[in-house]
ROSE-4610 file (N, C-alpha, C; in Angstrom, 1 decimal, always signed):
// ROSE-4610
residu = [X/X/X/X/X/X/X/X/X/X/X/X/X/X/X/X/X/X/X/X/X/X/X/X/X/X/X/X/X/X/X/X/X/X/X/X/X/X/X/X/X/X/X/X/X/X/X/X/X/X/X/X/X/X/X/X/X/X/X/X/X/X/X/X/X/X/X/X/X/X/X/X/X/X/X/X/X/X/X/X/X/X/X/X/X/X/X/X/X/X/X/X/X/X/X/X/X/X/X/X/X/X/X/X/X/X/X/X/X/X/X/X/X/X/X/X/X/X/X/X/X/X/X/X/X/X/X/X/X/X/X/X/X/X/X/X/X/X/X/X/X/X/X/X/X/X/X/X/X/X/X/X/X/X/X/X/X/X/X/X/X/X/X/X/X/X/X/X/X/X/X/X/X/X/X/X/X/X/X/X/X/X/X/X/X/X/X/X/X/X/X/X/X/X/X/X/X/X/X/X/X/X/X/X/X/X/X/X/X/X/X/X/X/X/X/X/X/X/X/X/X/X/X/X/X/X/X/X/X/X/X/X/X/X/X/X/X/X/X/X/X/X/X/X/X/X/X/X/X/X/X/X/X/X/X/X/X/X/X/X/X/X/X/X/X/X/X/X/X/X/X/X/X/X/X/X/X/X/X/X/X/X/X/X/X/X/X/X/X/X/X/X/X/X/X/X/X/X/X/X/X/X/X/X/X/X/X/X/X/X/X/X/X/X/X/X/X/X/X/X/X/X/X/X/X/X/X/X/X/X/X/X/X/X/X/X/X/X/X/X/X/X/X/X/X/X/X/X/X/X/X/X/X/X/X/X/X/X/X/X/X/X/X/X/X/X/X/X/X/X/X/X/X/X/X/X/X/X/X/X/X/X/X/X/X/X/X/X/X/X/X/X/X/X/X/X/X/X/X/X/X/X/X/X/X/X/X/X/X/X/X/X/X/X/X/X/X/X/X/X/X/X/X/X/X/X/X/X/X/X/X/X/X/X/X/X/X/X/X/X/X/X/X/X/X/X/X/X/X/X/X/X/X/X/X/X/X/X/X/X/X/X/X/X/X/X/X/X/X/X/X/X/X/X/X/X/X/X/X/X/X/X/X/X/X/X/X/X/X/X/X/X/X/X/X/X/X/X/X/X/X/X/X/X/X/X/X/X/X/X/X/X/X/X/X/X/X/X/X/X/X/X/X/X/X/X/X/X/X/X/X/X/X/X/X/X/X/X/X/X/X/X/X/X/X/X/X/X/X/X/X/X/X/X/X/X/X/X/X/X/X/X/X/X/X/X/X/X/X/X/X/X/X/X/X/X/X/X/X/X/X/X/X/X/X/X/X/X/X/X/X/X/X/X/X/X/X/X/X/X/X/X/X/X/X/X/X/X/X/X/X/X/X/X/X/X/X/X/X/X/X/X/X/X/X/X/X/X/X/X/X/X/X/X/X/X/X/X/X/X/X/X/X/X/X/X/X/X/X/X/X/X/X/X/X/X/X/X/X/X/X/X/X/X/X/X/X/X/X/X/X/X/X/X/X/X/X/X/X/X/X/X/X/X/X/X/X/X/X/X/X/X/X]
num = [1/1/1/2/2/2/3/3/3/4/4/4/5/5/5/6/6/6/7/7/7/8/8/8/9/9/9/10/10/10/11/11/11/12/12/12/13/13/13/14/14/14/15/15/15/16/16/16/17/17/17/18/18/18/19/19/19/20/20/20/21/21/21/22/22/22/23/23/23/24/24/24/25/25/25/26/26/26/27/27/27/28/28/28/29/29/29/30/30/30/31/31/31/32/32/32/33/33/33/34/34/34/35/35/35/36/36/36/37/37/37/38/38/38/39/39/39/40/40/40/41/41/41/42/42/42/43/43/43/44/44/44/45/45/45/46/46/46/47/47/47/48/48/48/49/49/49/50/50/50/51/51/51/52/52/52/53/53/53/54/54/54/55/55/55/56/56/56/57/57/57/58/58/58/59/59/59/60/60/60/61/61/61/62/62/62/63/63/63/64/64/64/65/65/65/66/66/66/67/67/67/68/68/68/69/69/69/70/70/70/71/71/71/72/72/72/73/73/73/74/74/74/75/75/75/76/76/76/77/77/77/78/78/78/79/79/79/80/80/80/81/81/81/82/82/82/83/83/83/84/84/84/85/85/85/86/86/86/87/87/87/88/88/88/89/89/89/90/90/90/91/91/91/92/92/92/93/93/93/94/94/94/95/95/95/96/96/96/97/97/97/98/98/98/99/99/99/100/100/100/101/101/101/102/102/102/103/103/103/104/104/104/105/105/105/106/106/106/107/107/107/108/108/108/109/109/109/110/110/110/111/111/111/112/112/112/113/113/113/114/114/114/115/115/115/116/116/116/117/117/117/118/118/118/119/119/119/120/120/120/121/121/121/122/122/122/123/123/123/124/124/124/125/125/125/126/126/126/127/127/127/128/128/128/129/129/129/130/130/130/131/131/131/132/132/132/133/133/133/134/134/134/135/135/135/136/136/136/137/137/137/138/138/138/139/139/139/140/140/140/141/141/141/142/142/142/143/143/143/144/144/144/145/145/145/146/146/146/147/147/147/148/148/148/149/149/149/150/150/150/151/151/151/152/152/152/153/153/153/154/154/154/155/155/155/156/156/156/157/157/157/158/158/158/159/159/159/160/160/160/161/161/161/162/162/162/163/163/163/164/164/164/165/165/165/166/166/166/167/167/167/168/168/168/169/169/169/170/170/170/171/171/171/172/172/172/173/173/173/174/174/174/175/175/175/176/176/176/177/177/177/178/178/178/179/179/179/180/180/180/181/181/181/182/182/182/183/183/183/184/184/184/185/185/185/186/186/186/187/187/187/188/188/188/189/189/189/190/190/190/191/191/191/192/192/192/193/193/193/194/194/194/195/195/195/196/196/196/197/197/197/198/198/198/199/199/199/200/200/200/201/201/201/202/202/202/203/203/203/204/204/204/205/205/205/206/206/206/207/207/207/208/208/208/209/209/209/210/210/210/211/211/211/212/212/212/213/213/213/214/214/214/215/215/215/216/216/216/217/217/217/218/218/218/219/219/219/220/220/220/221/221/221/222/222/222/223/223/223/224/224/224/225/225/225/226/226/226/227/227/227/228/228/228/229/229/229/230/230/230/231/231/231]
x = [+104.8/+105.6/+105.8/+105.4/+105.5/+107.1/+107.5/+109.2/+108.6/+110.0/+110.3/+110.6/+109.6/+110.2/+111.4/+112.0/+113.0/+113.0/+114.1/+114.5/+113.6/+113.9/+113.8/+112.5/+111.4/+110.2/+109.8/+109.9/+109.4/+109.0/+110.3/+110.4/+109.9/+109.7/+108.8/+107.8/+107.2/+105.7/+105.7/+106.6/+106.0/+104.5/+104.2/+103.5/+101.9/+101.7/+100.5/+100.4/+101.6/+101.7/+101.3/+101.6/+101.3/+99.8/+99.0/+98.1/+96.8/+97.4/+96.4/+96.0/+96.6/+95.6/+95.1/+93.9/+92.8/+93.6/+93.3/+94.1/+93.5/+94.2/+94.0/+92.4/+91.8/+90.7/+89.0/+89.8/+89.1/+89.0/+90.1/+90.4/+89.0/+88.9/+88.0/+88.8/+89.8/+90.7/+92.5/+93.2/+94.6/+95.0/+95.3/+95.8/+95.0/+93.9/+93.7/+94.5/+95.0/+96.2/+97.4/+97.7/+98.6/+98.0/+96.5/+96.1/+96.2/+95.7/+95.5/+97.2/+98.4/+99.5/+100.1/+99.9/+100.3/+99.8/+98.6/+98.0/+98.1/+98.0/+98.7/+100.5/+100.9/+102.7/+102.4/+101.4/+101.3/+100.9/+100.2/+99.3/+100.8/+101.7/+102.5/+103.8/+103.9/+104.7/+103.8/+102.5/+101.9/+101.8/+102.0/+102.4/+103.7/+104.8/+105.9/+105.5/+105.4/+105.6/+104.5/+103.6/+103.0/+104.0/+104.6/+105.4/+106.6/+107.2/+108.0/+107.3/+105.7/+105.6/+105.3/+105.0/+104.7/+106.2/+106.9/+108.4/+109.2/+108.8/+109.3/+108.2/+107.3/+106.0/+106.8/+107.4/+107.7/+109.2/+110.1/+111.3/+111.2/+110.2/+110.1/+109.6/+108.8/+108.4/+109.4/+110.1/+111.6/+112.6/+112.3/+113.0/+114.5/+114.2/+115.2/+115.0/+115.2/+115.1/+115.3/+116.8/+117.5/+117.1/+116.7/+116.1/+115.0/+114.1/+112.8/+113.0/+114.0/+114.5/+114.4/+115.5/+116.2/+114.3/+114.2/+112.4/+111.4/+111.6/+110.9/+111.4/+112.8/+113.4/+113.1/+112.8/+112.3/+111.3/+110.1/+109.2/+108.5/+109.7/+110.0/+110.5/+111.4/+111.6/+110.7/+110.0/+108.5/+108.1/+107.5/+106.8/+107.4/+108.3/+109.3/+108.9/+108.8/+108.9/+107.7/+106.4/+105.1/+104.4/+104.7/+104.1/+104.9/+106.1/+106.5/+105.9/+105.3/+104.9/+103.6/+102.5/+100.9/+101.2/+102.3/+102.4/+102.4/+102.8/+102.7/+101.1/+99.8/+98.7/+98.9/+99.7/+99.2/+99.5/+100.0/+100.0/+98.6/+98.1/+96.6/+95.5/+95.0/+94.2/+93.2/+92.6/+91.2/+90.2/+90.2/+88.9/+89.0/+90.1/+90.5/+89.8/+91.0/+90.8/+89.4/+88.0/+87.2/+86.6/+87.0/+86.2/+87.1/+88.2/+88.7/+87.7/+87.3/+86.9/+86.0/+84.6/+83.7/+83.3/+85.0/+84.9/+85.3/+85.5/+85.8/+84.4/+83.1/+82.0/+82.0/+81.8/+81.7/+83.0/+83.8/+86.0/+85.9/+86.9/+87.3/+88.8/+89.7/+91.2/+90.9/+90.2/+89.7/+89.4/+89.3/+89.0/+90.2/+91.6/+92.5/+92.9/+93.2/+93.2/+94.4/+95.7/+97.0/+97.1/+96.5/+95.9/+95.4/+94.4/+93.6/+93.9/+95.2/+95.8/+96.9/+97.4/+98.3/+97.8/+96.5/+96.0/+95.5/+95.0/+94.8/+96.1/+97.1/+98.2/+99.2/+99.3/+100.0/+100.1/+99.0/+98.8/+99.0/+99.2/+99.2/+100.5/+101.6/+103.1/+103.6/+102.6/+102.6/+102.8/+101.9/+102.0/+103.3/+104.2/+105.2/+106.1/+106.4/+107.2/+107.2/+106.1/+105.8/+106.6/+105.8/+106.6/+108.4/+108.9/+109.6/+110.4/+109.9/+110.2/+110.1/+108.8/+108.2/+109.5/+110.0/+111.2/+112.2/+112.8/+113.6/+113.3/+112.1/+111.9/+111.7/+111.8/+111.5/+110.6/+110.2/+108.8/+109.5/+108.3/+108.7/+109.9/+109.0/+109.6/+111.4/+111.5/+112.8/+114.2/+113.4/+114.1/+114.3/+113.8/+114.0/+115.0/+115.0/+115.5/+116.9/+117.3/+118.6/+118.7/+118.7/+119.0/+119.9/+120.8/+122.1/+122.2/+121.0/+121.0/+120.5/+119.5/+118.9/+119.0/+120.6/+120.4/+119.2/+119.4/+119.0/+117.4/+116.7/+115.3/+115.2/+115.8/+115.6/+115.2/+116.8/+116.5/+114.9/+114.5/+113.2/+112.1/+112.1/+110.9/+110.8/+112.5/+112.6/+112.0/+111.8/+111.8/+110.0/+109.8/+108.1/+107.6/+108.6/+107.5/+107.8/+109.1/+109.4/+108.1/+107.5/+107.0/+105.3/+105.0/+103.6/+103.7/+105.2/+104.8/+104.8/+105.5/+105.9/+104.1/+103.5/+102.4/+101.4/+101.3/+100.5/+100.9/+102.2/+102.5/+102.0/+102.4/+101.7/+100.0/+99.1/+98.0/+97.5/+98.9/+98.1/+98.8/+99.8/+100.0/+98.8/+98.2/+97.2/+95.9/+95.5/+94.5/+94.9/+96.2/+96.5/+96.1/+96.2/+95.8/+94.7/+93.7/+93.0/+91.9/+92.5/+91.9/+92.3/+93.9/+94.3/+93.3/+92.7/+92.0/+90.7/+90.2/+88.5/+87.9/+88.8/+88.6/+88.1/+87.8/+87.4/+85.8/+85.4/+84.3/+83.2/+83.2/+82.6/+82.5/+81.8/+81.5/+82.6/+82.8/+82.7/+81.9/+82.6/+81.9/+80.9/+80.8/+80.3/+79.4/+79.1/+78.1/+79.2/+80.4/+81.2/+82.2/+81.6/+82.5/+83.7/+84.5/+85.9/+86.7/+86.0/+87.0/+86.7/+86.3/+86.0/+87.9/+88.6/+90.0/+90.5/+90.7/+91.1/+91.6/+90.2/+90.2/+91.1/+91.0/+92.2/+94.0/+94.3/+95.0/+96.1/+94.7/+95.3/+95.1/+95.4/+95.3/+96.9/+96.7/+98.0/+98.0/+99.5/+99.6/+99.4/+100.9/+101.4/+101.3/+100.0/+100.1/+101.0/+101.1/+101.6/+103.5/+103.6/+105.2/+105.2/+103.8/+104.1/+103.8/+103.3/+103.3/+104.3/+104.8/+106.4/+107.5/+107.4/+108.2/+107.9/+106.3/+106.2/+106.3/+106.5/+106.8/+108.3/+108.8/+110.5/+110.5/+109.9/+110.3/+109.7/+109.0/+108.2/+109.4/+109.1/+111.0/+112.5/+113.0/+114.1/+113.6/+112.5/+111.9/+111.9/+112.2/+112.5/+111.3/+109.8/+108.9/+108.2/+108.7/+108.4/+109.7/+109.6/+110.3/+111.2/+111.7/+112.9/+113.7/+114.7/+115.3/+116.0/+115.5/+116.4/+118.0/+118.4/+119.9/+120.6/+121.4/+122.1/+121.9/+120.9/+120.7/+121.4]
y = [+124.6/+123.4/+123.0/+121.8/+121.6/+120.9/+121.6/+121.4/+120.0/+119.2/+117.7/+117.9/+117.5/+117.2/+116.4/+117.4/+116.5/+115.2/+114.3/+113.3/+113.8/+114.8/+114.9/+115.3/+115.7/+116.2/+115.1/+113.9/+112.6/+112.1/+111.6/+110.8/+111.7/+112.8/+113.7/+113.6/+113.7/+113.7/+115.1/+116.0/+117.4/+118.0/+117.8/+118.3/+117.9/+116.2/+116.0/+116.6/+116.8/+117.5/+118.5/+119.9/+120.8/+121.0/+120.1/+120.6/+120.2/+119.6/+119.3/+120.5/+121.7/+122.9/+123.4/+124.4/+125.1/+126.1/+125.8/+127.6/+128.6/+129.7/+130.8/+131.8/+131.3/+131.9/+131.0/+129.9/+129.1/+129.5/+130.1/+130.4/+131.2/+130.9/+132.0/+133.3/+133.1/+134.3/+133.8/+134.7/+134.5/+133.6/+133.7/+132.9/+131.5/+130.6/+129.8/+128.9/+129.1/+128.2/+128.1/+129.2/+129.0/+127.7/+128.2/+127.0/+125.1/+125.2/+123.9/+123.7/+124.1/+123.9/+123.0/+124.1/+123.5/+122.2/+122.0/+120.5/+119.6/+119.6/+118.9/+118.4/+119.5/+119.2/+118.1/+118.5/+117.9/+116.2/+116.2/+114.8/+114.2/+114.8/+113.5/+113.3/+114.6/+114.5/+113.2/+112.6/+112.4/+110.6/+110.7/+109.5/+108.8/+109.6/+109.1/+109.0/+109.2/+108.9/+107.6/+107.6/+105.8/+104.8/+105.1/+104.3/+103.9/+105.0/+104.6/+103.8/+104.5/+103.1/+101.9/+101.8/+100.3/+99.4/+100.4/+99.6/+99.4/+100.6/+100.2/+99.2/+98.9/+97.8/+96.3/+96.5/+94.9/+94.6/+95.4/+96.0/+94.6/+95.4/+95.0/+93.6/+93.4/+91.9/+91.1/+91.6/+90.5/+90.5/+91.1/+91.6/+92.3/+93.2/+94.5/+95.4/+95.9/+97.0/+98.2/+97.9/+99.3/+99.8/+98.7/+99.0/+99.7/+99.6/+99.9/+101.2/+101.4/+102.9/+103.4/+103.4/+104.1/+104.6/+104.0/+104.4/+105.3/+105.2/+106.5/+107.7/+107.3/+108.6/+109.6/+109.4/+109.8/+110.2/+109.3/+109.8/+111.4/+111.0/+111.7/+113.4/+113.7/+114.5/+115.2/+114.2/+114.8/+115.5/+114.8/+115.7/+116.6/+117.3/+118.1/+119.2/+119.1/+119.7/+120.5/+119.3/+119.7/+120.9/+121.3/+122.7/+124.3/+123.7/+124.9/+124.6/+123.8/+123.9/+124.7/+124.2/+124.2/+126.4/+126.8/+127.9/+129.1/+128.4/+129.0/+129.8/+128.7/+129.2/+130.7/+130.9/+132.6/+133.7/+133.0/+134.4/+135.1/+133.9/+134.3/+134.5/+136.2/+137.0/+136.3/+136.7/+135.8/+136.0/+137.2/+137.1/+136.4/+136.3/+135.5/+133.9/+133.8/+132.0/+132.0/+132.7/+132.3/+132.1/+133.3/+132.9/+131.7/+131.3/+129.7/+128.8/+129.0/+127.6/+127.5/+128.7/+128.5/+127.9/+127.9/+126.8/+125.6/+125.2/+123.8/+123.1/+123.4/+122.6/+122.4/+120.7/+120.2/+119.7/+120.2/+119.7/+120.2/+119.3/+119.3/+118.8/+119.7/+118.9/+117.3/+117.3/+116.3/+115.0/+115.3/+114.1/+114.2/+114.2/+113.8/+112.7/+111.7/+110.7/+110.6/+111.4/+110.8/+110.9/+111.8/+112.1/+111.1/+110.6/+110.0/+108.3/+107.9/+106.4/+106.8/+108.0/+107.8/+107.5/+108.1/+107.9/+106.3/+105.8/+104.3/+103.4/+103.9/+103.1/+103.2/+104.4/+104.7/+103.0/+103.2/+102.4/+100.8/+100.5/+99.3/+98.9/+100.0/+99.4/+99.2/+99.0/+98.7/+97.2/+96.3/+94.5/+95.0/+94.5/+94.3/+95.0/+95.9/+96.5/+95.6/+95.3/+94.3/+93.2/+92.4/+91.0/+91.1/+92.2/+92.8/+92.8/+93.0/+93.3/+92.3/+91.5/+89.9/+88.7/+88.8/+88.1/+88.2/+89.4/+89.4/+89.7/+89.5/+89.4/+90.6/+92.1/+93.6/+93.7/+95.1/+96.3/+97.4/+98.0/+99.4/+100.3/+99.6/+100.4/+100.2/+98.4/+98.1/+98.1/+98.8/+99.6/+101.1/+101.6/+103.1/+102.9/+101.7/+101.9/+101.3/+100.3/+100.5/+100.3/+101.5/+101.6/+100.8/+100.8/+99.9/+98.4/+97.7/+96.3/+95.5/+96.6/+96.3/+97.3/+97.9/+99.7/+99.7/+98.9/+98.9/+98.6/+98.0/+98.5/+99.4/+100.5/+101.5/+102.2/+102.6/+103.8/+103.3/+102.3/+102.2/+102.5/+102.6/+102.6/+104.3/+105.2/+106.5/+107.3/+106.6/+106.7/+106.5/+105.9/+105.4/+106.7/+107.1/+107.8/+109.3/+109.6/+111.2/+110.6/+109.5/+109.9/+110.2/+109.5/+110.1/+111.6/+112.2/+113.3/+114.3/+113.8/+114.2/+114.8/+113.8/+113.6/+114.5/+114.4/+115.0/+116.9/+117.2/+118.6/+119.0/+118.2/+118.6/+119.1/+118.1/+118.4/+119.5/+119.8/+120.9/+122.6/+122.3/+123.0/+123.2/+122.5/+122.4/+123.0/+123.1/+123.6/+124.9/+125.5/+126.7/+127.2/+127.1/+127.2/+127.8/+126.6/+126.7/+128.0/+128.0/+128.8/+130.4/+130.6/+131.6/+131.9/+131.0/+131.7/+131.6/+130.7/+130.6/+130.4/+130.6/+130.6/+129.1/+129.0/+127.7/+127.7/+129.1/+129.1/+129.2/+128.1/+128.2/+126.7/+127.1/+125.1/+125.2/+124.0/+123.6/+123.7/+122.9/+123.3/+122.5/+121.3/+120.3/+120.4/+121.5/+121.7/+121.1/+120.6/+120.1/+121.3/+121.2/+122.7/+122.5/+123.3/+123.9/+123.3/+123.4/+122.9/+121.7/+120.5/+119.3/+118.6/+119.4/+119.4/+119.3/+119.9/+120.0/+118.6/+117.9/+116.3/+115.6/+115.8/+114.7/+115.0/+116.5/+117.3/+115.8/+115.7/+114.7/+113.4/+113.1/+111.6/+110.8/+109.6/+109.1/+107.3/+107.5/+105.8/+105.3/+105.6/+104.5/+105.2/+105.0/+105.6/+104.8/+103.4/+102.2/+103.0/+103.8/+104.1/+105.5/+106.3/+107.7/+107.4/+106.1/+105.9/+105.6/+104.3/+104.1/+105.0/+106.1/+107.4/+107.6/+107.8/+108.1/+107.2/+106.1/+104.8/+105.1/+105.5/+105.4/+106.3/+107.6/+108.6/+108.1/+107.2/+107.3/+105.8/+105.4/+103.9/+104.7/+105.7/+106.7/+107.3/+107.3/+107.8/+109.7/+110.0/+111.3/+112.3/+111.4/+112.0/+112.6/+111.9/+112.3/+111.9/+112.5/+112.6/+113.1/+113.9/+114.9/+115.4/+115.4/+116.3/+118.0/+119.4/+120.0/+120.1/+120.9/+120.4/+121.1/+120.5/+120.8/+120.4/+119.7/+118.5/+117.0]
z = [+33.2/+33.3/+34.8/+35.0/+36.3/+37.1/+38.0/+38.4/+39.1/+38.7/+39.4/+40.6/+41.7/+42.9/+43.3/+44.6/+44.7/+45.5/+45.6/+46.2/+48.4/+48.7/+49.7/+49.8/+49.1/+48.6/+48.8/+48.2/+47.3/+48.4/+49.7/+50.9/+51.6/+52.2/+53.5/+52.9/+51.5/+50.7/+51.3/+51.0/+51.7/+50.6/+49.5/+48.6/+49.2/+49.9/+50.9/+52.2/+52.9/+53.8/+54.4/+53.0/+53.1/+52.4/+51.8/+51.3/+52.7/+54.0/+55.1/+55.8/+55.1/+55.9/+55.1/+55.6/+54.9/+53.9/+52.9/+51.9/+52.4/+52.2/+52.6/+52.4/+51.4/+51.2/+51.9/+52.8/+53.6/+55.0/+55.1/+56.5/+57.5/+58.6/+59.1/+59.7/+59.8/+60.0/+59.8/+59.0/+59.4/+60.4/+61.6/+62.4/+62.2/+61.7/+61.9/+61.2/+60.4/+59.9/+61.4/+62.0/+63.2/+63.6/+64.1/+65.3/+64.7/+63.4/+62.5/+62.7/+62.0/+62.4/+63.4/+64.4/+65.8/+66.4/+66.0/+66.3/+65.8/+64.3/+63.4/+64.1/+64.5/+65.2/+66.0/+67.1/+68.4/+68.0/+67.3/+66.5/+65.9/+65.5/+65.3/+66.1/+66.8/+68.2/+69.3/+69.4/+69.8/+68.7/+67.7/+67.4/+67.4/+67.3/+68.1/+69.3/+70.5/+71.8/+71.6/+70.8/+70.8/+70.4/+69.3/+69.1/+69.7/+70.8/+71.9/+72.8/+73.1/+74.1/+74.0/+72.5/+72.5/+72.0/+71.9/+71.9/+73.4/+73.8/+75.3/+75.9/+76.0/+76.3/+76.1/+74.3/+74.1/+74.5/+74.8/+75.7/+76.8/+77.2/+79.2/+79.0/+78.3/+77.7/+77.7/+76.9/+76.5/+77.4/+79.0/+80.0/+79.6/+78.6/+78.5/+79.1/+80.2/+80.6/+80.3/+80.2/+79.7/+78.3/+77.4/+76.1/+76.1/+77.1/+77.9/+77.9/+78.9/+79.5/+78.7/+77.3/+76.4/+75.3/+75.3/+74.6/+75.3/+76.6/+78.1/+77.4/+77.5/+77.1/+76.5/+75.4/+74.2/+74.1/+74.9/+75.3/+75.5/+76.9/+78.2/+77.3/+76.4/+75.6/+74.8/+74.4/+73.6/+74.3/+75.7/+76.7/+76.9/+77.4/+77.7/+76.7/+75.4/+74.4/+74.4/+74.6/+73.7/+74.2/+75.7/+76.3/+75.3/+75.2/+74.1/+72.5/+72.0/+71.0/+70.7/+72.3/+72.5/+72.6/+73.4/+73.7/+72.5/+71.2/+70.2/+69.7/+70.3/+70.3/+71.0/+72.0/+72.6/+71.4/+70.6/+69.7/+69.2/+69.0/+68.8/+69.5/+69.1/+70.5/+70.5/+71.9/+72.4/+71.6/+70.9/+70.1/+68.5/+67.9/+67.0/+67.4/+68.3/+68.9/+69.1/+69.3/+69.4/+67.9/+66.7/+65.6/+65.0/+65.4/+65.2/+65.3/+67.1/+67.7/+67.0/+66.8/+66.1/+64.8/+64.1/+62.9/+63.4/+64.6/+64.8/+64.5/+64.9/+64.7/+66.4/+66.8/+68.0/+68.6/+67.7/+67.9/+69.3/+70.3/+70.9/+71.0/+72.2/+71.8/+72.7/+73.7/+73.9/+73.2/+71.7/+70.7/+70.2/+70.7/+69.9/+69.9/+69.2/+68.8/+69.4/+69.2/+69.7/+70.9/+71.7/+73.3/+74.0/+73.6/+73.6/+73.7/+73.1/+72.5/+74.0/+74.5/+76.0/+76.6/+77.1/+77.9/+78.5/+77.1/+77.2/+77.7/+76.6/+76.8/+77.8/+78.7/+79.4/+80.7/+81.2/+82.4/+82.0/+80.3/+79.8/+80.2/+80.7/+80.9/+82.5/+83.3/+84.5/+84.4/+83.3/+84.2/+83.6/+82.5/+82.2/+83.2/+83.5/+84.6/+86.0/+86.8/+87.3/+87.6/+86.1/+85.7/+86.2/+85.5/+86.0/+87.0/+88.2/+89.7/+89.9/+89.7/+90.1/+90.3/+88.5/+88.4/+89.4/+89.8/+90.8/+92.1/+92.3/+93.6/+94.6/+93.7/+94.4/+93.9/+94.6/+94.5/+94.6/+93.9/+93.7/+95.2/+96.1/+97.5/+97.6/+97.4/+97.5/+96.7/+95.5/+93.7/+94.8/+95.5/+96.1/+97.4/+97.8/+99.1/+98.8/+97.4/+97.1/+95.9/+95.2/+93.8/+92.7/+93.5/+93.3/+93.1/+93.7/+93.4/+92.4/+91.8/+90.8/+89.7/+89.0/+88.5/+87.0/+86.8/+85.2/+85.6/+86.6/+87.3/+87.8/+88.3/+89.2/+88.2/+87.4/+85.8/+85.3/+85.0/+84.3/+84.9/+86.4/+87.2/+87.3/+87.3/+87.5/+85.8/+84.7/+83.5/+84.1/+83.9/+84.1/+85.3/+86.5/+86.5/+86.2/+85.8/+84.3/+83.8/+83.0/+82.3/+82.7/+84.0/+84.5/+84.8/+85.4/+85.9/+84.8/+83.5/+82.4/+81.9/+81.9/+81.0/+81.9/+83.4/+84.4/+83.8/+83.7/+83.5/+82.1/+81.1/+79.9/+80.4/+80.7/+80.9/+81.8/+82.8/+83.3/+82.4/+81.6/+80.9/+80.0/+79.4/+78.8/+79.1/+80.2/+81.3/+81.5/+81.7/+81.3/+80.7/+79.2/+77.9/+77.9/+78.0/+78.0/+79.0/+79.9/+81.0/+80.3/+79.8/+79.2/+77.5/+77.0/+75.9/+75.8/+76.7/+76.2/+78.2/+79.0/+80.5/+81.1/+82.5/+83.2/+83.4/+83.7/+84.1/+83.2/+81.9/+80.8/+80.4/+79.0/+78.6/+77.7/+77.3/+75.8/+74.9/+73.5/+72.1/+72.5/+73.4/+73.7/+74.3/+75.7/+76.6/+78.0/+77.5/+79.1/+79.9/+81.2/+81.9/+81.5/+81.3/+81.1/+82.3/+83.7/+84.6/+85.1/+84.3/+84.2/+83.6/+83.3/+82.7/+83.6/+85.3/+86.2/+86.9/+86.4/+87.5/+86.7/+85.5/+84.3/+84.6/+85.3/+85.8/+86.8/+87.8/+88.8/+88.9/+87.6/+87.2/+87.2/+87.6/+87.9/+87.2/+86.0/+84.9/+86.4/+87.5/+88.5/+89.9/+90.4/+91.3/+92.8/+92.5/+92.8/+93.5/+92.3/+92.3/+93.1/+93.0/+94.0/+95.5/+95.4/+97.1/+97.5/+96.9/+97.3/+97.7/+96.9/+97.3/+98.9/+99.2/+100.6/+101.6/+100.8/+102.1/+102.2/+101.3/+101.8/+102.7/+102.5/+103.4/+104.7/+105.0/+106.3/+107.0/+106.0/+106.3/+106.4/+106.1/+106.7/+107.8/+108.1/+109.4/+109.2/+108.4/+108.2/+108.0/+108.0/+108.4/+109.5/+110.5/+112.0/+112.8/+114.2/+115.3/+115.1/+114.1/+113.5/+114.9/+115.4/+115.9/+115.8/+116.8/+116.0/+116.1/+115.3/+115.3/+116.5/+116.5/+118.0/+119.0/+119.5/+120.5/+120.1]
């Protein structure tokens, strides 16, 4: 007799949910359910942060800022989060994780789709930020050099870039990973070197806003002609 799911069953659809991993007598070894798991996590941790940014996107459009902000956030949390999620793979020894990868086929995490949709969309929230500044008449430089005149632009530009450095640390978290289970000095399932990961490492949404940082420092003059103390 089959039991009525419940009310809470019904709305998570836990019964589809759980049937998106391999059963057990599929598996190529125990732990590949760990690995399918964990990505599966990341894929919809990875669809929330789309959907913050295309809410924070239409935010900035409608020149809300702070509404903007308050969706970074969230973001910004995800990221925070996702290196302790990916870290759960170390449980599984190197020689396991390779008869994993060997059932991936030509899978790479590189084809993730929710990966794959930041990367695109990340840099898409620069015009609106812009427009942004445009309207009132600052740049990035002059949001740094007085926070205070514009607060509710400063928080979003400081939100924008948590979230490049956010997304830069994920990736080299990622590259860790990587280097920790299947090494750098190897290919892919693909035939692509392993440390071809490295250059994606130092990729930048706004690079616009990390210069600004060193224009201010070089406009406090605190870059050169330093005195030492006591003269």
């Amino acid at each position: 007799m089959n039991r009525e799911l419940t009310d809470y069953e019904k709305y998570i659809r836990t019964e589809e949910l759980l049937r998106l991993q391999k059963n057990d007598d599929q598996l190529a070894c125990a732990d590949e359910l760990t690995f399918q798991v964990i990505h599966q996590i990341a894929e919809l941790h990875f669809k929330l942060i789309m959907q913050y940014l295309g809410l924070a996107k239409e935010a900035m459009k409608r020149g809300e800022a702070e509404a903007a902000s308050g969706q970074l956030r969230r973001v910004n949390l995800h990221l925070k989060h996702l290196p302790e999620i990916f870290s759960l793979v170390k449980v599984i020894t190197p020689r396991d994780y390779h008869t994993i990868r060997l059932a991936l086929g030509r899978g790479s995490g590189q084809d993730s789709p929710g990966f794959n949709q930041i990367l695109q969309t990340g840099p898409a929230l620069w015009e609106p930020f812009q427009q942004l500044m445009d309207e009132k008449g600052v740049d990035s430089l002059a949001l740094l050099k007085d926070p205070a005149a514009h607060p509710a632009l400063y928080r979003l530009q400081q939100e924008l870039l948590q979230f490049d450095e956010g997304f830069q640390s994920f990736r080299y978290y990622h590259l860790q990973l990587v280097r920790r289970m299947i090494g750098l000095e190897t290919n892919s399932l693909k035939g692509v070197p392993a440390q071809a990961l490295q250059k994606g490492v130092r990729h930048e949404f706004y690079p616009v806003l990390w210069k600004a940082i060193s224009e201010l420092t070089d406009w406090t003059g605190s870059s050169y002609g330093a005195k030492p103390l006591g003269e």
